[in-house]
C-alpha positions in Angstrom: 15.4 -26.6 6.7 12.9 -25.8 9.2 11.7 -22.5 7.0 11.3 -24.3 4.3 9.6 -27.6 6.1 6.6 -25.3 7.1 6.1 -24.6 3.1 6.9 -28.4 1.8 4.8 -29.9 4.3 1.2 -28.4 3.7 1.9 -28.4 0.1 3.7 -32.0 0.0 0.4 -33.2 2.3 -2.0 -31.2 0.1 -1.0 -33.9 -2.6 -1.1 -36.5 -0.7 -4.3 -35.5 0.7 -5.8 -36.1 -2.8 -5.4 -40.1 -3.0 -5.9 -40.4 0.9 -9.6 -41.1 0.7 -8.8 -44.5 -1.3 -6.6 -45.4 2.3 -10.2 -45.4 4.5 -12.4 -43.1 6.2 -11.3 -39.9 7.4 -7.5 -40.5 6.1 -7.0 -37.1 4.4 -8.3 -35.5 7.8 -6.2 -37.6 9.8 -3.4 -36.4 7.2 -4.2 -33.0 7.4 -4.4 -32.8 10.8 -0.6 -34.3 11.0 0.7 -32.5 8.1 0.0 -29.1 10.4 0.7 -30.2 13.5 4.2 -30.8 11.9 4.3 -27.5 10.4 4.2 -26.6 13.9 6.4 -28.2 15.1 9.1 -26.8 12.3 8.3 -23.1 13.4 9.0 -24.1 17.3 12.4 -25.7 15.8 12.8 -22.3 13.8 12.4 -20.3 16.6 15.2 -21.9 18.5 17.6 -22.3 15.0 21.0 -21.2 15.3 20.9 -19.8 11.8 19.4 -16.2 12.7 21.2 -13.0 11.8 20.6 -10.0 14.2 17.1 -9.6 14.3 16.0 -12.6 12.4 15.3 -15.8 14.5 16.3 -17.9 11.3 17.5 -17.4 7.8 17.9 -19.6 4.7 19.4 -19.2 1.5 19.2 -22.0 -1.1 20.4 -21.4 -4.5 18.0 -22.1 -7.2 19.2 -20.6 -10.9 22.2 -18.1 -10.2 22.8 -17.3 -13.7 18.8 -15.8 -13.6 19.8 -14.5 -9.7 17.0 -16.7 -8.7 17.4 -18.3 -5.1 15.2 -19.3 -2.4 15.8 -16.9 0.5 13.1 -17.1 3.1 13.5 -16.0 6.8 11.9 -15.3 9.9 11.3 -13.0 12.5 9.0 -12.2 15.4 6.1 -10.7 12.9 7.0 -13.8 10.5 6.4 -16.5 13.2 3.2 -14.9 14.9 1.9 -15.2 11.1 2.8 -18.7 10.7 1.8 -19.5 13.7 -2.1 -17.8 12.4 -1.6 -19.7 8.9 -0.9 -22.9 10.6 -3.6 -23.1 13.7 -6.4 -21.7 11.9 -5.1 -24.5 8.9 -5.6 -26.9 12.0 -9.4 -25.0 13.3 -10.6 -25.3 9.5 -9.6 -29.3 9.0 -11.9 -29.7 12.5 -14.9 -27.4 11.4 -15.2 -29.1 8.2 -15.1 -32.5 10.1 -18.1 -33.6 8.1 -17.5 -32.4 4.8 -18.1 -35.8 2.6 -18.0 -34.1 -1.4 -14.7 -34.5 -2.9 -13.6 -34.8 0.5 -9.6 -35.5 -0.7 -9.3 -32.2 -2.6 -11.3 -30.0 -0.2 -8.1 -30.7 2.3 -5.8 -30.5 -0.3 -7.1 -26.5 -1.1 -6.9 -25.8 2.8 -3.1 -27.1 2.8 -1.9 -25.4 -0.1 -3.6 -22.2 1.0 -1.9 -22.7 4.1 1.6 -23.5 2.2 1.0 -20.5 -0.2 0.4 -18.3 2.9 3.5 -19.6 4.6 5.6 -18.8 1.8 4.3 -15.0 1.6 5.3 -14.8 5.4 8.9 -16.4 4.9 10.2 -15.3 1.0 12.8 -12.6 0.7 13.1 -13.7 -3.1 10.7 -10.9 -4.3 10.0 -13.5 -7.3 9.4 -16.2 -4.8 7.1 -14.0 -2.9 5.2 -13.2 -6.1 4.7 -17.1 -7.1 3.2 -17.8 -3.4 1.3 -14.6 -4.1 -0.7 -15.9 -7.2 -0.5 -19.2 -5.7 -2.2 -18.6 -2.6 -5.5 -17.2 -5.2 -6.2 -20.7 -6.6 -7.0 -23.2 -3.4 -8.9 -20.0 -1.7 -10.9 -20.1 -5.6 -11.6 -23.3 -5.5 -12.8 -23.7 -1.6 -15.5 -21.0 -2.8 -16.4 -22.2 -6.1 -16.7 -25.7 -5.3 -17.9 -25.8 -1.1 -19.7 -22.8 -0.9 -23.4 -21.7 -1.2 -25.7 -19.6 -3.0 -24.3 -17.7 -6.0 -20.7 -19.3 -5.2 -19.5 -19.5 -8.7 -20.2 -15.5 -9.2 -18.4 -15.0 -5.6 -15.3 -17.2 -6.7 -14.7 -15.3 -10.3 -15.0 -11.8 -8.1 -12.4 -13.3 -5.8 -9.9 -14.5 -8.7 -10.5 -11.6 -11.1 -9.9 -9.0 -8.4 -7.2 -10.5 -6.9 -5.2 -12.1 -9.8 -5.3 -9.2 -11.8 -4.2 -6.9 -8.8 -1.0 -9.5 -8.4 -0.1 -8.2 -11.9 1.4 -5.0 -10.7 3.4 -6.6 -8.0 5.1 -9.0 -10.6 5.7 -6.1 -13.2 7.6 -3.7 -9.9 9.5 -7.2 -9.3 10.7 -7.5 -12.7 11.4 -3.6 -13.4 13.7 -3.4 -9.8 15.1 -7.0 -10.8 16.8 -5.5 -14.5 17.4 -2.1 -13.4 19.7 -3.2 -10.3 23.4 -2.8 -11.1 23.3 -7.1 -11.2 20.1 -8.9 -11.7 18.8 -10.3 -8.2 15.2 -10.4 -7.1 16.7 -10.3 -3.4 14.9 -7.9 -1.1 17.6 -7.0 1.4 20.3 -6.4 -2.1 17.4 -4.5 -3.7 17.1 -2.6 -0.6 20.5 -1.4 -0.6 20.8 -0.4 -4.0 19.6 3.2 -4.1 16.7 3.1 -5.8 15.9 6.5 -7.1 12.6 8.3 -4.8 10.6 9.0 -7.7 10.8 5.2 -9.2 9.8 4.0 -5.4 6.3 6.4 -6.0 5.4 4.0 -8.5 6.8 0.9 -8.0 5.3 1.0 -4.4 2.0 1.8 -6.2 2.4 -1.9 -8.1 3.2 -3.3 -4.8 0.5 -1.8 -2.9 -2.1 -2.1 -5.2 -1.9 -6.2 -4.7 -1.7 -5.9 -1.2 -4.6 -3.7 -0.4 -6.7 -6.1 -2.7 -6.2 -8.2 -0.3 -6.4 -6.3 2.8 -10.0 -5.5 1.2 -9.3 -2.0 1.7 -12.5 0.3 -0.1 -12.7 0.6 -3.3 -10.6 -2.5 -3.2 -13.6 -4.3 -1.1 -16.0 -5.7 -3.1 -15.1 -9.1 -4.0 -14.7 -9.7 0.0 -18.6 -9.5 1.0 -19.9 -11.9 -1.8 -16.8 -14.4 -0.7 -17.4 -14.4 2.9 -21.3 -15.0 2.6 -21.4 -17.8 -0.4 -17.5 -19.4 1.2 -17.9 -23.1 3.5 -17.1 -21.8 6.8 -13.7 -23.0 6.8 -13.0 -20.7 3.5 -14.3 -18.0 5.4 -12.1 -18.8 8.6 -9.0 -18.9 6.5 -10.2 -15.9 4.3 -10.7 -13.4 6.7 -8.2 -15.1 9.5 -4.7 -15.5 6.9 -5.5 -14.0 3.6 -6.7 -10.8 4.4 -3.4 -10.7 7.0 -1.2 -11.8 3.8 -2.0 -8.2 2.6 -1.2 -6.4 6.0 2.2 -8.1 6.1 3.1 -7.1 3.0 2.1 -3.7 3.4 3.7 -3.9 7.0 6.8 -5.1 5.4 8.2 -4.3 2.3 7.3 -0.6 1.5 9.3 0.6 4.4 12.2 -2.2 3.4 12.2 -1.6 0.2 11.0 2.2 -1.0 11.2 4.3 2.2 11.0 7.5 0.3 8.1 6.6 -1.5 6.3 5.5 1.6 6.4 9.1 3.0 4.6 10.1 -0.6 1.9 7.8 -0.4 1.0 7.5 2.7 -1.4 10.3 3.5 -3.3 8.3 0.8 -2.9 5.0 2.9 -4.2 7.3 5.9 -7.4 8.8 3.9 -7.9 5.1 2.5 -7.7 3.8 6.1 -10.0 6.5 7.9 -12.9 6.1 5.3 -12.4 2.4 4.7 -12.9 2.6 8.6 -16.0 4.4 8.6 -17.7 2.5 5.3 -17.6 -1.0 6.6 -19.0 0.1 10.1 -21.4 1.6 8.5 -22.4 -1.0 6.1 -22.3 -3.3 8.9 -24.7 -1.7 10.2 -27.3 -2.5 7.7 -26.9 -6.2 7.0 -29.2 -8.8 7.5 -26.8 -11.9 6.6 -25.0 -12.5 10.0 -22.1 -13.5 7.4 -22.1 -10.5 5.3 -22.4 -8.6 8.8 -19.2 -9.6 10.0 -17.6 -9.3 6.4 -18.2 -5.8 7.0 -16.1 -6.1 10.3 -13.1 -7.2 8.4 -13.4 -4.3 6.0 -13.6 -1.4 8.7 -10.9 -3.6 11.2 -8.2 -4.0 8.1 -8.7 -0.3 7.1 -7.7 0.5 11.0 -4.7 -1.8 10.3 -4.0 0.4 6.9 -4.4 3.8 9.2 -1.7 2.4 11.3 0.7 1.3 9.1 0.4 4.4 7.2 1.0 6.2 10.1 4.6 5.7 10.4 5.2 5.8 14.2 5.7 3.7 16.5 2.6 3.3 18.5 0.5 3.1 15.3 2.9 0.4 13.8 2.6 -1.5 16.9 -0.9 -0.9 17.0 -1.4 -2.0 13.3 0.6 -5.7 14.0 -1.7 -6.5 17.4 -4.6 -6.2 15.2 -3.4 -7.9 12.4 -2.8 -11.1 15.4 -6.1 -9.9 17.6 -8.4 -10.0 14.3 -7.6 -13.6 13.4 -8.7 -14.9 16.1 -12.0 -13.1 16.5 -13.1 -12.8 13.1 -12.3 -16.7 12.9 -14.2 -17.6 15.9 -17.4 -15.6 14.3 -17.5 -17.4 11.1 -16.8 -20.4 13.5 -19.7 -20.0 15.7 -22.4 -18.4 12.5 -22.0 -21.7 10.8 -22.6 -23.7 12.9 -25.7 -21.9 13.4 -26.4 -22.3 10.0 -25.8 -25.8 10.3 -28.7 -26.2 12.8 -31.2 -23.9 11.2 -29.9 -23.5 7.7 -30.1 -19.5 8.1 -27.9 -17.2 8.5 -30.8 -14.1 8.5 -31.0 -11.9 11.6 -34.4 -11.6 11.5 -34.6 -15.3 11.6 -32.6 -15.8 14.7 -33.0 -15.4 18.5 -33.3 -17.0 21.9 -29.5 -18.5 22.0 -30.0 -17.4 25.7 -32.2 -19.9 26.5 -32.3 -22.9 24.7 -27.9 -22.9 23.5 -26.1 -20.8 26.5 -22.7 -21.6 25.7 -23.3 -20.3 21.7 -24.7 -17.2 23.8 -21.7 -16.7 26.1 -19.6 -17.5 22.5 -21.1 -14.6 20.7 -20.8 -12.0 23.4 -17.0 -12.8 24.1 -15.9 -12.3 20.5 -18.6 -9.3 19.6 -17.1 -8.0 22.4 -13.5 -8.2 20.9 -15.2 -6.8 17.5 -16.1 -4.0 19.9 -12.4 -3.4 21.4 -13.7 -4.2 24.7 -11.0 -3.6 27.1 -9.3 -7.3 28.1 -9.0 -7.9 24.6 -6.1 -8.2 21.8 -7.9 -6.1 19.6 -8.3 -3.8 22.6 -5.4 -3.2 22.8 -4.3 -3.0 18.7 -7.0 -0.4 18.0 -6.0 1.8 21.4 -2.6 1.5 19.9 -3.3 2.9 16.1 -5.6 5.2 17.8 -2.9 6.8 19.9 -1.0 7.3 17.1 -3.0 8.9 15.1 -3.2 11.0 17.1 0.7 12.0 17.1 0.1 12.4 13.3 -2.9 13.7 12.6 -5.9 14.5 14.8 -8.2 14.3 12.2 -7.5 10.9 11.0 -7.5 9.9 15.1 -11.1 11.3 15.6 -12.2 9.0 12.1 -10.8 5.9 13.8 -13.0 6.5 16.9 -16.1 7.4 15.0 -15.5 3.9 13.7 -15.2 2.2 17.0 -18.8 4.4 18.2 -20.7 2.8 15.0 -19.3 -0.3 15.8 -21.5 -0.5 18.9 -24.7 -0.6 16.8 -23.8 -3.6 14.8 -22.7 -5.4 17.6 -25.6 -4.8 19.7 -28.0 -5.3 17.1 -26.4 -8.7 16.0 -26.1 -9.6 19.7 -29.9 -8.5 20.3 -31.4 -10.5 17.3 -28.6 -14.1 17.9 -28.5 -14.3 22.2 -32.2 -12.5 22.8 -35.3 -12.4 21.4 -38.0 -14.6 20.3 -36.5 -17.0 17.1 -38.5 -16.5 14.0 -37.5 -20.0 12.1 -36.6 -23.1 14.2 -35.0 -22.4 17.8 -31.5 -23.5 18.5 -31.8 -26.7 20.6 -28.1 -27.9 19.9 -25.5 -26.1 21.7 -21.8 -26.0 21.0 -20.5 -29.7 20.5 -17.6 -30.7 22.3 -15.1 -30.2 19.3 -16.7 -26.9 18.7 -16.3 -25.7 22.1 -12.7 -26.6 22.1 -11.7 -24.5 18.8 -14.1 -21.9 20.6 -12.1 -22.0 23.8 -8.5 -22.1 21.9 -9.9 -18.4 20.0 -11.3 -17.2 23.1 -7.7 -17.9 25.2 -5.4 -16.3 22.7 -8.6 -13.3 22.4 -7.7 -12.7 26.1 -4.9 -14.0 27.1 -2.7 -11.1 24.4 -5.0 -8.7 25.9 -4.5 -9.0 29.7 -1.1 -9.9 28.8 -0.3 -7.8 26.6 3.8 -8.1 25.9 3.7 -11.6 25.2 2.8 -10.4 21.6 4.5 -6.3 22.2 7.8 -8.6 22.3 8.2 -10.4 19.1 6.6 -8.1 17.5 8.8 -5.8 18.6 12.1 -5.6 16.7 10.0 -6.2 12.9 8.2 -2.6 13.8 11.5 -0.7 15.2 12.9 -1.7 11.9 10.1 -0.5 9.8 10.2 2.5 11.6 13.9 2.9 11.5 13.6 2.8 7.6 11.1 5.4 7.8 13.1 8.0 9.8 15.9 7.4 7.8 13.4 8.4 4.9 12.7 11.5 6.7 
C-alpha cells in the first residue's frame, strides 16, 4: 500500500487542491505541503516493508483486468526510492518557492502534485502499460505550469514542450503493445516480458520506440530543443521540477528498462547512445557558453550534464553505470537550487540578462556565496555529488573507449567558461539595472541550505548514495554481460 500511497496521494491532493482556495488563505499550500510530506512518509514505510523480493525493498501486485493481462505492479528499489525521494522534495521546494503565487492559485498546486504523482508512477510501474499512462500523464500538469505561469512567449514554449514530448511517447506505447500480443500469453508485465525470449533483432527496434521517448526527455541533441524555450518562459517552480524530475524520468527509463528488457539490442545501439552522449556533451557546453539569459544559460547545463548521464549508461560498465545514477541524484539538486536562486533574482530586478546583473558580492552576500557553491557543483568541483558522478562516467569511458573519455572532459574544460562568466557578471561587477538590495529570505535560505547539504554531503560521503544505488546497477549490468 505504501507504493501505491506515494502515487494516490499527490494525485488524490492534486484534486483536492482545486476547491481548497474556497476553505481560506493559503489552504491548497497548506494541502500541498501535507499531501508530500505524506508521500514521504510512505516511501520511509516502503523502505522498511516486508514485501521486498531479493533486491527489491518492496513489491506490489494488484490485479486490475486479468482477462486484458492488465494489473498494477509497481516496486521499488534503491534507484526507485532515491527518485522518489527527488520527485517528492523538490514537489515540497516548488510549493515553498511559489509561496506567493495568487493566479488560479488552487490549480497551480494541483499541476505540481500531479506531476509529482505522474513522476512517482514512472519510478514505481512494472506494468509497461501503466508506465506508459504515467508517461503521457506526467506531459499535461508540466504543459500547463508553462502555458499558464510562465513568461514571455510561454504559450509557444508549452506547445514545443507537448508536441515534442507527446508525440515521442507514441513509440513507447506502440513497442508496449507489439511485445504485449506477440508474448506466448498477453501481459504487459516487465519482468514476464523479460523472460520471454524476445528475438535480438525485434529488441533493435522495439528499444528504438522505447528510447526515442526517453531521450526526449533526457533532452538529449537533436532531441533538445523544446528544453531551452521551457526552461526560460517556465515559473520557477516549472523549471525546478523540469530540470530536477522530468528530465531524470528519461534517465531512469533509459537506466532501466533497455538492459531489463532488450539486452541484446542494447549492445546494438549503444555506440549510438555513446556518440549522442559525447556530442550532446560538447553542444550544450558550448551553447552555454554564449547565453545571455541566466535561465537559458543553465538550460544549457542540463543539456551537456544529461548527455554525460546518456555516455554512461551507454557505456555498459560498471563505473560508468554508477557514474551515470550519481549524476542523475547530484544534478537534481544543483540544477534545482540554480533556477531556485535566478528567480528570485528575477523577482527583485525583473531580469534575468547577464549583462544586467552584478555586485551580488556586496550588496546580497549570501545570494553570492549561493551561486558559487552550486556553479561550483555545475563545475564538478571536487566535494561535490556531481564530482563525483562525472569522475565516475569519466572513468569508464575510459575502459570503453578513449575517445568518447577525452569528449566528456573537453566538456568539463568548456564548462569552466560558462561558469566563470556567469559567476563574473551575478557575484562581481558593477550592476547595470537596479542593484540587489534583498538578500536570500529566510525561507529561501532554508530550501538553499537543504540543496546545498545533499550537494555535499553525497559528495564527501560518497556511499551513502554508492549503496542503494548499488544492487539497481549490478543488475543492469548483469543483463548486459549476459548479452555479451
Amino acid at each position: 500500500m505504501a507504493l501505491i500511497a506515494m502515487i494516490l496521494l499527490p494525485l488524490l491532493g492534486g484534486c483536492a487542491a482545486l476547491f481548497a482556495p474556497r476553505l481560506g488563505r493559503n489552504a491548497e499550500r497548506w494541502l500541498s505541503v501535507i499531501v508530500l510530506v505524506a508521500g514521504l512518509a510512505a516511501l520511509v514505510l516502503a523502505i522498511f516493508d516486508s514485501s521486498g523480493d531479493g533486491r527489491w525493498l518492496a513489491i506490489s501486485r494488484t490485479p486490475w483486468a486479468p482477462a486484458m493481462g492488465l494489473q498494477l505492479l509497481f516496486a521499488m528499489d534503491g534507484l526507485s526510492a532515491a527518485m522518489l525521494a527527488i520527485s517528492l522534495g523538490l514537489g515540497l521546494i516548488a510549493v515553498f518557492v511559489s509561496w506567493n503565487t495568487r493566479e488560479n492559485s488552487g490549480l497551480f498546486h494541483a499541476s505540481l502534485l500531479w506531476t509529482v504523482a505522474a513522476s512517482n508512477g514512472v519510478f514505481l510501474a512494472f506494468d509497461l502499460l501503466v508506465l506508459a499512462f504515467f508517461w503521457e500523464l506526467m506531459v499535461v500538469p508540466s504543459f500547463l505550469l508553462i502555458a499558464l505561469w510562465g513568461h514571455g512567449a510561454r504559450e509557444n514554449a508549452a506547445m514545443k514542450f507537448l508536441v515534442f514530448n507527446a508525440v515521442a511517447g507514441l513509440g513507447l506505447l506502440a513497442a508496449v503493445f507489439w511485445m504485449a500480443a506477440t508474448a506466448p500469453v498477453i501481459t504487459f508485465d516487465a519482468f514476464v516480458l523479460s523472460a520471454s525470449g524476445i528475438a535480438p533483432q525485434a529488441q533493435v527496434w522495439l528499444l528504438a520506440g522505447f528510447a526515442l521517448a526517453f531521450i526526449v526527455k533526457l533532452a538529449v541533441p537533436p532531441f533538445h530543443a523544446w528544453l531551452p524555450d521551457a526552461h526560460t518562459q517556465a515559473p520557477t517552480a516549472g523549471s525546478i521540477l523540469l530540470a530536477g524530475l522530468l528530465l531524470k524520468t528519461g534517465a531512469y527509463g533509459l537506466f532501466r528498462f533497455p538492459p531489463l528488457l532488450f539486452p541484446d539490442g542494447f549492445l546494438v545501439l549503444a555506440p549510438w547512445g555513446l556518440a549522442l552522449g559525447s556530442f550532446g556533451a560538447l553542444y550544450g557546453a558550448v551553447m552555454a557558453c554564449g547565453q545571455t539569459d541566466a535561465k537559458r544559460l543553465v538550460a544549457y547545463t542540463s543539456v551537456a550534464h544529461m548527455s554525460i548521464v546518456l555516455m554512461g549508461i551507454s557505456g555498459g560498465v560498471h563505473f560508468a553505470m554508477m557514474g551515470a545514477a550519481i549524476e542523475m541524484v547530484a544534478h537534481a539538486f544543483s540544477a534545482s537550487a540554480l533556477f531556485l536562486l535566478i528567480g528570485a533574482v528575477y523577482d527583485r530586478v525583473g531580469t534575468r540578462d547577464l549583462r544586467e546583473l552584478g555586485g551580488l558580492q556586496r550588496t546580497a552576500p549570501r545570494f553570492a556565496a549561493a551561486f558559487a557553491l552550486f556553479f561550483a557543483a555545475v563545475l564538478a568541483m571536487p566535494g561535490t555529488a556531481n564530482f563525483l558522478g562525472e569522475a565516475l562516467v569519466i572513468t569508464g569511458m575510459f575502459q570503453v573507449n578513449w575517445i568518447f573519455a577525452a569528449l566528456a572532459l573537453g566538456a568539463l574544460v568548456v564548462s569552466v567558461v560558462y561558469a566563470t562568466r556567469l559567476l563574473k557578471e551575478i557575484v562581481f561587477g558593477e550592476p547595470q539595472a537596479r542593484p540587489i538590495t534583498r538578500d536570500l529570505t529566510a525561507r529561501e535560505m532554508v530550501l538553499v541550505v537543504v540543496l546545498g547539504a545533499c550537494t555535499l554531503l553525497f559528495g564527501l560521503l560518497p556511499q551513502l548514495l554508492m549503496d542503494p544505488l548499488g544492487p539497481a546497477v549490478d543488475a543492469a549490468i548483469a543483463a548486459i554481460d549476459a548479452a555479451r
